[in-house]
C-alpha positions in Angstrom: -60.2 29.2 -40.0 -62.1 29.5 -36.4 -64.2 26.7 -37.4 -61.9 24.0 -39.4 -59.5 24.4 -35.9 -62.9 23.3 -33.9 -63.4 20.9 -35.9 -59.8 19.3 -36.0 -59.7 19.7 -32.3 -62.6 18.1 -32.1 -61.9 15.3 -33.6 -58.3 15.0 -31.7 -60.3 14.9 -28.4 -62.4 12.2 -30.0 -59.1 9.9 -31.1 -57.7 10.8 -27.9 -60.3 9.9 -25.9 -61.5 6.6 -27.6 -60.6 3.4 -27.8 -56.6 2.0 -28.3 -58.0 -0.6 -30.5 -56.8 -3.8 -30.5 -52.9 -4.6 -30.1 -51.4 -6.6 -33.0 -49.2 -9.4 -30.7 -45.2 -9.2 -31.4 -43.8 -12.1 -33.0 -43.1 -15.5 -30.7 -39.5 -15.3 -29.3 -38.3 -19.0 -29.2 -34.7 -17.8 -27.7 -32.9 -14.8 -27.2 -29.1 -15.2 -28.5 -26.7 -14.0 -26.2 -24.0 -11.5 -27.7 -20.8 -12.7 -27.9 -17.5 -10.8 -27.8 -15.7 -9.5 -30.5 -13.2 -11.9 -32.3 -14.2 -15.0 -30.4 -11.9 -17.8 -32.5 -11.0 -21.2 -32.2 -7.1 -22.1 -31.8 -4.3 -20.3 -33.3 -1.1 -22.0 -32.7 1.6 -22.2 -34.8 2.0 -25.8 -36.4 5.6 -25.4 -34.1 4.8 -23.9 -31.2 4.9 -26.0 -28.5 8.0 -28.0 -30.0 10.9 -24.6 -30.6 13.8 -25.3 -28.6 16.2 -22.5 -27.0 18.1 -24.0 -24.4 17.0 -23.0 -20.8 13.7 -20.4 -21.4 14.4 -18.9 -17.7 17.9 -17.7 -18.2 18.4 -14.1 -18.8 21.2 -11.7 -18.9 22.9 -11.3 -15.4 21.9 -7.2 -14.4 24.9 -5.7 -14.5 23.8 -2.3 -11.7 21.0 1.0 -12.5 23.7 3.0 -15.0 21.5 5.2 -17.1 23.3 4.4 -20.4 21.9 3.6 -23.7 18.5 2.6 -23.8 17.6 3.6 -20.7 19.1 7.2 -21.4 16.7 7.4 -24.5 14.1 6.5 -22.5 15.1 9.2 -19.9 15.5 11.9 -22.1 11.8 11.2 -23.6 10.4 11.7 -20.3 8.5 8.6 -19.3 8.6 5.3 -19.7 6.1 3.5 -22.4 4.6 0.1 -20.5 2.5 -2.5 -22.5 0.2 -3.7 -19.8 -3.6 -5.3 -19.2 -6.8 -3.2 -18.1 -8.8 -6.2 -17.9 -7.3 -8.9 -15.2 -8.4 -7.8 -11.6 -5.6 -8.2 -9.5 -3.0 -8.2 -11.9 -3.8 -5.4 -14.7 -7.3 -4.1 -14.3 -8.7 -0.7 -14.1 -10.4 0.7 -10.9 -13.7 1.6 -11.5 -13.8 4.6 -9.2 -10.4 6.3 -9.6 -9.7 5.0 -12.8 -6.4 4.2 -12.7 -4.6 1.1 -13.6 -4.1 -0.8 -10.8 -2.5 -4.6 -9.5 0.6 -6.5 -9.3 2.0 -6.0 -13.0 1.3 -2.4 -12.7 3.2 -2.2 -9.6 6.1 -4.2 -10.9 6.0 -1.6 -13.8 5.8 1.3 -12.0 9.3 0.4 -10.0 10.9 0.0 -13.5 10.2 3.7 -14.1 10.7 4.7 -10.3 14.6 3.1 -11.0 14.9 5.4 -14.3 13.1 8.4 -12.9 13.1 8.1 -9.2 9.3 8.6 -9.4 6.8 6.1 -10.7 4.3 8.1 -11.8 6.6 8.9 -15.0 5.1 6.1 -17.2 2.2 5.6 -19.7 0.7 2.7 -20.3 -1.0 1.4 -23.3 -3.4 -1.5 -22.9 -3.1 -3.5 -25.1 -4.5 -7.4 -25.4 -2.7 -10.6 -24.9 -2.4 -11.5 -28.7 -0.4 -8.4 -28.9 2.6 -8.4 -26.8 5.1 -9.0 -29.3 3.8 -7.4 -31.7 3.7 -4.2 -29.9 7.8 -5.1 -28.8 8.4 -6.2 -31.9 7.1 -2.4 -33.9 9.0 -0.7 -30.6 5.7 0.5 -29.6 6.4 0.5 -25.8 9.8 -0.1 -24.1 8.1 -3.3 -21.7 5.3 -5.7 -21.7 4.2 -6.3 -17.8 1.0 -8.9 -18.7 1.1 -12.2 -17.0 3.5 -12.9 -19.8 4.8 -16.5 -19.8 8.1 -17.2 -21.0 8.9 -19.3 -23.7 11.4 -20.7 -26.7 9.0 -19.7 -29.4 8.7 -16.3 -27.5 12.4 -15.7 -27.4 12.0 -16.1 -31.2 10.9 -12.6 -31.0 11.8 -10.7 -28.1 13.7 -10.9 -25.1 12.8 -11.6 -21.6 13.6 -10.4 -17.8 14.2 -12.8 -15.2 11.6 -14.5 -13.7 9.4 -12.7 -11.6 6.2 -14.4 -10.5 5.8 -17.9 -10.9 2.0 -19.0 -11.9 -0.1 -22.3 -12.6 -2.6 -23.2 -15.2 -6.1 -24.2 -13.7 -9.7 -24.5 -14.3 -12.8 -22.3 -13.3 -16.3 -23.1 -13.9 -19.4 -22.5 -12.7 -20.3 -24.0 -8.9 -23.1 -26.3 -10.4 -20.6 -27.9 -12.6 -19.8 -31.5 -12.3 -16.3 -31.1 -13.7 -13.4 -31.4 -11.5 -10.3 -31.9 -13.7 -9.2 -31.3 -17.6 -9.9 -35.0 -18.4 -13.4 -34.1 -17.4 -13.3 -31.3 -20.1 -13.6 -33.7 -23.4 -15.5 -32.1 -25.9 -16.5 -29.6 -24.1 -15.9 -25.4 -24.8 -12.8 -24.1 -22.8 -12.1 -20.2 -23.5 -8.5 -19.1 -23.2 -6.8 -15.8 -24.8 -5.1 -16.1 -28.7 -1.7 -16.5 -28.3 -1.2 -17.8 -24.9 0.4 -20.8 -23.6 -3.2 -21.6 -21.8 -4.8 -22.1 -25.2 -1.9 -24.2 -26.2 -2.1 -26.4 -23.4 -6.3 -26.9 -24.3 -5.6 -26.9 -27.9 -3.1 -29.7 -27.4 -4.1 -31.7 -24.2 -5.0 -35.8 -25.1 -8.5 -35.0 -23.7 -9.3 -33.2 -26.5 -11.6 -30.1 -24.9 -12.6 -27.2 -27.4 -10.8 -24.4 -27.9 -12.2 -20.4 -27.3 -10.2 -17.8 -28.8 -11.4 -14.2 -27.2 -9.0 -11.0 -26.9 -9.3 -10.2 -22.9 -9.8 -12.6 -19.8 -12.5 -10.5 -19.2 -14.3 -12.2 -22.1 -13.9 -15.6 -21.3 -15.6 -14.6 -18.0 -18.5 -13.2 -19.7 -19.1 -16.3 -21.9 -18.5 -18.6 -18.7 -21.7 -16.8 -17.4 -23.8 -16.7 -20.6 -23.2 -20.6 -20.9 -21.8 -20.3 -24.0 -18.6 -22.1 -22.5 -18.4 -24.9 -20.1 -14.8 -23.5 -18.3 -11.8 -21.1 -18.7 -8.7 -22.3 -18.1 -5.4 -20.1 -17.3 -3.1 -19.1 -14.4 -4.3 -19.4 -11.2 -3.9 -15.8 -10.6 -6.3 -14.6 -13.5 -8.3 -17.4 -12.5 -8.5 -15.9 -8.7 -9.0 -12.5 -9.9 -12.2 -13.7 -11.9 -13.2 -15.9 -8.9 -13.0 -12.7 -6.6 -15.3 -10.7 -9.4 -18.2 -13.3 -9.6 -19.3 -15.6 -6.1 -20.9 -18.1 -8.3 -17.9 -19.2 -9.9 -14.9 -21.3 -8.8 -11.1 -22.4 -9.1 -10.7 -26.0 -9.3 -7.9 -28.8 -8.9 -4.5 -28.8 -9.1 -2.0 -26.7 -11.4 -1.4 -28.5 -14.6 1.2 -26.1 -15.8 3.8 -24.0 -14.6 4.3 -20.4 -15.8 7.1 -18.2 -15.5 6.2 -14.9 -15.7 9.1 -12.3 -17.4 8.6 -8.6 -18.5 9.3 -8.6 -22.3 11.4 -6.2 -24.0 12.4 -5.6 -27.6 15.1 -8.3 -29.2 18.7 -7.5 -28.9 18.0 -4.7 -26.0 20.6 -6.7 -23.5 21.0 -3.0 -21.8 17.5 -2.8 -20.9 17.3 -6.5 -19.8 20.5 -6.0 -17.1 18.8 -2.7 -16.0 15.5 -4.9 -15.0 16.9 -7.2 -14.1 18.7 -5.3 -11.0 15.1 -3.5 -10.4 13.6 -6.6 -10.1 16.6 -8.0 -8.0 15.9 -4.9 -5.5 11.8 -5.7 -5.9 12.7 -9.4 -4.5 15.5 -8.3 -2.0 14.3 -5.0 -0.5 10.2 -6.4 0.5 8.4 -4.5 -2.5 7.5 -7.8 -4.4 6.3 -9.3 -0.8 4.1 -6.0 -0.4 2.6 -5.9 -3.9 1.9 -9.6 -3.4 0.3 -9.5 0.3 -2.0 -6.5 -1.0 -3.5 -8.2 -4.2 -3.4 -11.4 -3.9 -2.8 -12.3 0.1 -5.9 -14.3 1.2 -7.1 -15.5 -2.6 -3.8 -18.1 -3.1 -1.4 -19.1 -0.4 1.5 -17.2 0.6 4.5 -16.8 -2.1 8.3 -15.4 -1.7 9.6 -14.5 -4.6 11.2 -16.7 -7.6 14.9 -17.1 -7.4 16.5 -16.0 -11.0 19.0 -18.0 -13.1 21.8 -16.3 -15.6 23.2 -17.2 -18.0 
């Protein structure tokens, strides 16, 4: 046994000790495909969308004062309120790294909802959820509000019902600082990423220039395939778009607003209740400083300064 371990360890010392022989070379690598997101699509619109009709799209239920009655008492007696919101969208719904808490204007117009239930803000969950999801998640009573740069619109109201308006956006463009492009027209045939669902892939899908459409989940996406290359632009609010301009220095916001987008929180159909009661939250956010506040700390500096938008009834 002595000797057959000599000889074995012999012969390991010899292995060791000798030559690597000669390495087989890997095979050539021509290019390296860069991942893309999950569920990147081309556009999804409706055959209708763009053409529904419903009257005035801005006009929501006058608030009629803060009674805890109906709705709202349900909501109460559950114990916190139940807010659809984005974690992706610095500035506006996005998740801080460090503390990890959902932070940015949305979240801050949520949290007065529940400080106007509960007198405390901190009763309220949110659920992340992504931009081709905000009625569905209404629509299946999944949360009591959506608070997600949410455009309002006729073939929206279809569905759900809105607030009044309470932050008033623009559709723009970002690219890359090397690009050459300076306006949509200059976007023909080329690959423009927007979210499913929203009004800014409507506008791309539809626009006479004829740009390509990019379908991704999150905002955070079409960011990602702006740096691969794999699209020549994204094209959304200006506030998404400053939020993603903040994240990365070698991107920018270009030209003028092409669009204008009324931001309302969305709640289930046929909850008038719940609309009043937001209504006169978001009639003390504009009146009492708040929405000035929330607006100075986010997004003072990155777009010019902004009072709030003035509601209409019905």
């Amino acid at each position: 046994m002595k000797r057959l371990f000599g000889i074995l360890g012999v012969a390991l010392l010899a292995t060791a000790c000798g030559s690597a022989g000669t390495p087989v070379d890997p095979a050539p690598v021509t290019e390296a495909i860069r991942p893309q997101p999950a569920h990147v699509g081309g556009a999804d619109l409706k055959p209708d969308a763009a053409k529904t009709e419903c009257g005035d799209p801005l006009a929501s239920l006058a608030p009629q004062g803060k009674s805890i009655t109906g709705t709202m008492a349900k909501i109460k007696e559950r114990g916190h309120l139940i807010a659809g919101v984005d974690q992706t969208t610095f500035l506006f719904g996005f998740r801080n790294p460090t503390t990890g808490a959902l932070e940015g204007f949305d979240i801050d117009m949520a949290k007065q909802v529940a400080k106007a239930i509960f007198g405390d803000d901190s009763k309220i969950r949110f659920r992340a959820i992504p931009s081709s999801q905000r009625e569905n998640v209404l629509k299946d009573n999944q949360v009591d509000i959506v608070v997600r740069t949410y455009s309002i619109n006729c073939s929206r109201l279809k569905d759900i019902a809105f607030s009044s308006v309470y932050y008033k956006a623009g559709q723009k463009i970002l690219v890359d600082k090397s690009s050459r492009v300076k306006s949509l027209p200059d976007l023909a045939n080329k690959k423009v990423c927007a979210t499913k669902t929203s009004t800014s892939l409507t506008k791309i899908a539809t626009d006479p220039a004829k740009p390509i459409p990019v379908s991704v989940d999150n905002w955070s996406d079409c960011l990602v395939m702006l740096q691969q290359g794999q699209v020549d632009a994204v094209s959304t609010d200006d506030v998404i778009l400053a939020g993603m301009a903040a994240q990365d220095p070698t991107v920018q916001v270009i030209g003028e607003p092409f669009t204008t987008e009324n931001y309302g929180i969305g709640i289930p159909k046929d909850n008038d209740d719940m609309v009043r009661f937001v209504n006169a939250v978001l009639e003390d956010v504009r009146g009492n400083g708040t929405w000035k506040q929330s607006y100075d700390r986010w997004l003072g500096g990155r777009l010019p300064p902004a009072d709030p938008p003035q509601p209409t009834y019905k």
